[in-house]
N, C-alpha and C positions, 0 to 999 in steps of 0.2 A: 569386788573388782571395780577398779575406779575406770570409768569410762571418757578417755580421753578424748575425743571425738565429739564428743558435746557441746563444746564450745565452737567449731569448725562454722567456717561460714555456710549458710542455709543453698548456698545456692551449690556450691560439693556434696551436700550430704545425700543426694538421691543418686549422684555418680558413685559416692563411695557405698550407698548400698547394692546400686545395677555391679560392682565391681566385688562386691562382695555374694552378689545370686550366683554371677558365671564362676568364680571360684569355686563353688559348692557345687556348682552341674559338670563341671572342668574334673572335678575332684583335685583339685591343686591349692596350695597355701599362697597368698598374697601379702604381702604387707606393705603400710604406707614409711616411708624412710625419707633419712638425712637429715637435708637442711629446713623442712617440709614440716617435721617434726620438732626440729630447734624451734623455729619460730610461731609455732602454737601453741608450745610450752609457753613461751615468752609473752605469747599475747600480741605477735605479729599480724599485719594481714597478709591471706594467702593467695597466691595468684594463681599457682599454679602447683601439678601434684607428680611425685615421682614414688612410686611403685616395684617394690623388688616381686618377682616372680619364681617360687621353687621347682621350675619346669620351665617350657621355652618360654618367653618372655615374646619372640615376635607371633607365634601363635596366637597368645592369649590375646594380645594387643590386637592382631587382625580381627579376631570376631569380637570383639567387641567394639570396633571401626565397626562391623560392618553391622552388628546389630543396631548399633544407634547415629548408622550414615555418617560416618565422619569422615574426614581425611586420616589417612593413614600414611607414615612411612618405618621402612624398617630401616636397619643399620648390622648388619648379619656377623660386619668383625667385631666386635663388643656381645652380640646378640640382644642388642636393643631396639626399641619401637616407639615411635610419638604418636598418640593421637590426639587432633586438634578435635576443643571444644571453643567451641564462638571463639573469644577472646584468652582462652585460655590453654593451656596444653596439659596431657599426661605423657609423660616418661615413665618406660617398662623396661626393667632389666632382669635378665636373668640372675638368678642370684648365682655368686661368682668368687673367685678367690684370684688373687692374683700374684705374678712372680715376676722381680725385675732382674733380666740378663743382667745387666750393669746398672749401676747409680746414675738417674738421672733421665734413662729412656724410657720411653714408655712400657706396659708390662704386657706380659702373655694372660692371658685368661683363660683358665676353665669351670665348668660348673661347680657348683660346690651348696652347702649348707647357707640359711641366712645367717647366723653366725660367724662362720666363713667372712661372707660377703659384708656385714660390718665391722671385722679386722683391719680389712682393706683403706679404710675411708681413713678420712684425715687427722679427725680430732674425736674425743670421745661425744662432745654434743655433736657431734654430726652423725654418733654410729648409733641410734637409735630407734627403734620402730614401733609402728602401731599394728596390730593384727588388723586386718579388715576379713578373718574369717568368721565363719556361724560359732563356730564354738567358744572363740574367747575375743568377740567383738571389738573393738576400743582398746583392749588390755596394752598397754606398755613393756616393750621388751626391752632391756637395758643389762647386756652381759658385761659391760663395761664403765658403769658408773657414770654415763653421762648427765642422768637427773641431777645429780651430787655436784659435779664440775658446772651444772647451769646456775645452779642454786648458789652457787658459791662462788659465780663469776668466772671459772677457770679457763681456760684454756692449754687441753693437754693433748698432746699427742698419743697415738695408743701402744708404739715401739719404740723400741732407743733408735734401728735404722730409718724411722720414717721419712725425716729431713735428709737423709741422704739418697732413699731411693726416687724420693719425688723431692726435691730441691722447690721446688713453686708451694710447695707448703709452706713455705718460710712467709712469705709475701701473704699465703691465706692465713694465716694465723695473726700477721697484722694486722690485717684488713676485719677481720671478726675481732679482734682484741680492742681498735678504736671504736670498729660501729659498735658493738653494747658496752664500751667503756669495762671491760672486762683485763684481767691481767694473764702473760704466757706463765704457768706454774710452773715453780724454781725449778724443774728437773727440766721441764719442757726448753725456756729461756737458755739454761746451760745447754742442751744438746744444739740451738736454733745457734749460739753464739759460735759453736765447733766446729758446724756444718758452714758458716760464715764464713771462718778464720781458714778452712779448706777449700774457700772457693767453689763449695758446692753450686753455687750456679752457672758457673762457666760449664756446667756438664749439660747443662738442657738449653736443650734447642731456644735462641734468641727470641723466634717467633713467639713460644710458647708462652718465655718472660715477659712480652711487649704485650699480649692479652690479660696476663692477669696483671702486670701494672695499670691498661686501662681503663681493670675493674676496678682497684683501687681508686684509681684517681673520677670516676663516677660514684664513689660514694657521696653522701654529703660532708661537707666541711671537708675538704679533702690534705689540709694543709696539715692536719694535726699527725694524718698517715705518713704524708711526708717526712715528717718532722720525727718520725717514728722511725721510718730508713736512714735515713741519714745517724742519727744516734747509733744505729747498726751497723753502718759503715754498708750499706746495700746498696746504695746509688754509685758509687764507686764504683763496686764489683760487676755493675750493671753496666758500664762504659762512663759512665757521668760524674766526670774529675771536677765534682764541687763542693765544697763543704761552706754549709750554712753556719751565720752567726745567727743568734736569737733574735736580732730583728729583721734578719731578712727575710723572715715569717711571716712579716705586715703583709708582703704581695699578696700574699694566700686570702687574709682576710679581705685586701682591697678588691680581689675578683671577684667574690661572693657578694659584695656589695654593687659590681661592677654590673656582675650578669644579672641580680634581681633586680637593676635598675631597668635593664636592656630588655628585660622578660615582661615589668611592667610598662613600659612608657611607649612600646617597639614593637605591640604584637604582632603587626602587617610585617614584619620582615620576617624572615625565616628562621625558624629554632636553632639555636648556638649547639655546636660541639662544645658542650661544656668541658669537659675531660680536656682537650685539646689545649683551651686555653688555659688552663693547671700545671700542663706538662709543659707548655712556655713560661711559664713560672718558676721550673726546674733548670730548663737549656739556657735562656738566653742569657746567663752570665757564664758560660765558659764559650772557648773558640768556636766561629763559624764551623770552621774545617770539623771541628770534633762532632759539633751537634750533628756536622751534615753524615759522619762517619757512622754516628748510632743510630741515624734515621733510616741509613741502609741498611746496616749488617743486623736490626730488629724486624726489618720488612714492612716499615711505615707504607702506607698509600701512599702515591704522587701529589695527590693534593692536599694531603697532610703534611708532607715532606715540603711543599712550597709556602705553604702558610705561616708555618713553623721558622723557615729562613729567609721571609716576608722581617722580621723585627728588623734583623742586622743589616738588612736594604734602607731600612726605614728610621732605625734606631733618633741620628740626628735628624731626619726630614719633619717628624714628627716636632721638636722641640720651637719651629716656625711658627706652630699654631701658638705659640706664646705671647705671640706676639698683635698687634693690632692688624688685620690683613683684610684684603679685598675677600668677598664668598668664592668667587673663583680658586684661590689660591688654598682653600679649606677641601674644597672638591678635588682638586688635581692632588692634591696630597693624600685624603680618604680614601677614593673611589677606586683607588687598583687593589686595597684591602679586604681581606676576607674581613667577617662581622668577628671572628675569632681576632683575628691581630688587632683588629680594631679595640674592642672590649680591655685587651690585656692593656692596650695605652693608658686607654679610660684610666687603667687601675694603677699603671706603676708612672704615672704623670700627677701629679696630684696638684700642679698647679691649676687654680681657676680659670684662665684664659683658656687653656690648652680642653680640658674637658666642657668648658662652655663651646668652643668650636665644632667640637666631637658630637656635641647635643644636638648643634645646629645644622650640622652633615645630616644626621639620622633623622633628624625631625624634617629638614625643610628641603636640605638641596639631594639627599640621595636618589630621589624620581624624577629630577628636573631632564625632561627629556625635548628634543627640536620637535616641531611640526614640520619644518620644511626639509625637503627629499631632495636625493639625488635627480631625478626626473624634473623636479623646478630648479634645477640649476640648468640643465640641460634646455630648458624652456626659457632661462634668460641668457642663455646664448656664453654661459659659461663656460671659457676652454682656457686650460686642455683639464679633461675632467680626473687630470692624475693629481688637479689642485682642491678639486674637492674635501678631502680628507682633512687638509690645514682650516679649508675656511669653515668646515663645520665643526673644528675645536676653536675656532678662535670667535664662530659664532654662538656656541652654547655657552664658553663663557660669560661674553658679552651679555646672554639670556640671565645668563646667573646673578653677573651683576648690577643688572640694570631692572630684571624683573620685568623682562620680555611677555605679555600674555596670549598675543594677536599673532598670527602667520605672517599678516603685513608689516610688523614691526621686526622680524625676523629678515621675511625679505629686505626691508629697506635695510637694515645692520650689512646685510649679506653681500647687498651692491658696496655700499663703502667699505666693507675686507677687502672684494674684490678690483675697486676701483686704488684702493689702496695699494695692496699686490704689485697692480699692473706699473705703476707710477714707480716701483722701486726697484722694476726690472722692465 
């Protein structure tokens, strides 16, 4: 017996034996599964472990939290349990079988066989397991031929109903079909093309489509999955009335280029929603109105929803920086920008002037901040202090473009705003 397991990284392998002792004192069968298993085969690295259980699964999960002090939570409608290790986690299910009232919602569960319980999954490289018991350690369970479908690239679903009763398969099957450059096999592709042409996703919940779209779009190279729906005609059905020529593919490639620039040159700023500015890569050539209609009726965040319709504010404001311009005028156009809207100009601006500006926002003026306060306005006998507000925008300017370093070069600017002001009213 070939022991799979061997390869696994050093630093699971003394969990996956503590998980294999309580199994045998438990007297209950354990095995490690899914996508956990894909990618060991594969020679992936592994971060973290999910675990089917032939008995309760939040039992087992508790003491073994508690034997080895961990956090623990359950999940009692699925009958599943997490236990955190440092940086890492395990997922505990019971093994399960499942039944969908209707196409498209989610299903009823009861206990059942591991067999059973890999039926259920999506694809046949995900329905896979590894014993973690005494008796046949390591050994590879495979009812379903999914070593065969690794080895040979495939990607197959394990029922003709799969795509209909879970419709977000469609969207997982791309997403695993681009990341290991793998192909849907011809039975699989014909059923994903009929569950399509049925509008099988109009049946699941929007919410549900907008999470695994922005797994999709967190993969790497994310352009080519795109470019994968759209040939499917899935962006459509998804509310997104766009259809791509072959070079409007270049955007995809220009943000990848855009964010490893921003990721090198930029660390002190805060990490990019990358995803984000991909799926502006999607939206921003059809209507406001429409983008703003599927950023609600998907359940976008507020401040994904403003970032997102931050381009169509900004679309021409942005094309200023073309031009030869005072610093000031580089800030007042940047600075109401998330680092996402930002990045995407970078990438679909491709003239020089315009991203040498952009450089010089993020490089020189995005911290350029006043020293002086409201309280030294008040101190130089500043009124009415509802003027405040204009003269510290029309002083930080000033700082910007003149390269203000002193308090007293601030103050003095801030008497001629205000002696200025006064003179014109």
């Amino acid at each position: 017996m070939v022991n799979k397991l061997k390869n696994i990284n050093s630093y699971f392998k003394p969990i996956l034996k503590s998980l294999s002792a309580q199994a045998l004192k438990m007297n209950v069968r354990i095995y490690l599964v899914g996508g956990v298993v894909r990618d060991l085969m594969l020679g992936e690295k592994i971060f973290d472990l999910d675990i089917v259980v032939e008995a309760s699964a939040i039992d087992f999960a508790h003491k073994f939290a508690d034997t080895h002090k961990k956090e623990f939570k359950k999940h009692h409608t699925f009958g599943t349990a997490t236990v955190f290790f440092d940086n890492h986690h395990i997922d505990f299910v019971t093994a399960r079988s499942e039944t969908y009232p209707s196409f498209g919602v989610l299903p009823k569960v009861k206990p059942a066989t591991l067999k059973e319980d890999l039926l259920r999954r999506d694809f046949t490289l995900n329905a896979m397991a590894i014993s973690l018991n005494k008796s046949d350690y390591g050994k590879l369970i495979d009812y379903y031929n999914g070593e065969s479908d690794l080895k040979n690239g495939f990607i197959r679903i394990l029922h003709d109903k799969s795509f209909l009763d879970d419709p977000t398969r469609i969207l997982r099957a791309i997403r695993f079909e681009q990341r290991f450059s793998f192909k849907l096999e011809k039975h699989t592709l014909v059923l994903a093309k009929e569950a399509i042409a049925k509008n099988a996703l109009g049946l699941v919940n929007p919410h549900r489509l907008r999470e695994e779209l922005i797994l999709l779009l967190k993969e790497k190279t994310p352009g080519k999955y795109v470019k994968r729906l759209n040939e499917l005609k899935m962006l459509q059905l998804m509310g997104i009335n766009v259809k791509f020529a072959k070079n409007d593919f270049r955007i995809f490639v220009e943000i990848e280029r855009a964010i490893e620039f921003y990721k090198n040159n930029f660390k002190s700023h805060r990490l990019l929603e990358e995803w984000l500015v991909y799926l502006m890569a999607i939206l921003y050539r059809i209507k406001r109105s429409d983008t703003a209609k599927f950023l609600d009726v998907f359940g976008f965040r507020k401040g994904e929803k403003i970032r997102v319709l931050s381009l169509y504010d900004n679309m021409d404001k942005l094309k200023e920086l073309n031009n030869r311009v005072l610093p000031h005028v580089i800030y007042k156009t940047l600075n109401p920008l998330s680092f996402e809207s930002i990045i995407f100009f970078y990438a679909y601006y491709r003239q020089k002037n315009i991203r040498k500006n952009i450089e010089k926002f993020l490089d020189k003026l995005i911290n350029i901040r006043l020293r002086l306060k409201g309280e030294d306005l008040r101190k130089l006998g500043f009124k009415p202090p509802t003027l405040y507000g204009k003269i510290f925008e029309k002083l930080l300017y000033a700082k910007i473009d003149k390269g203000f370093k002193t308090l007293e070069q601030e103050t003095s600017e801030a008497c001629i705003i205000f002696e200025n002001y006064q003179s014109k009213h």
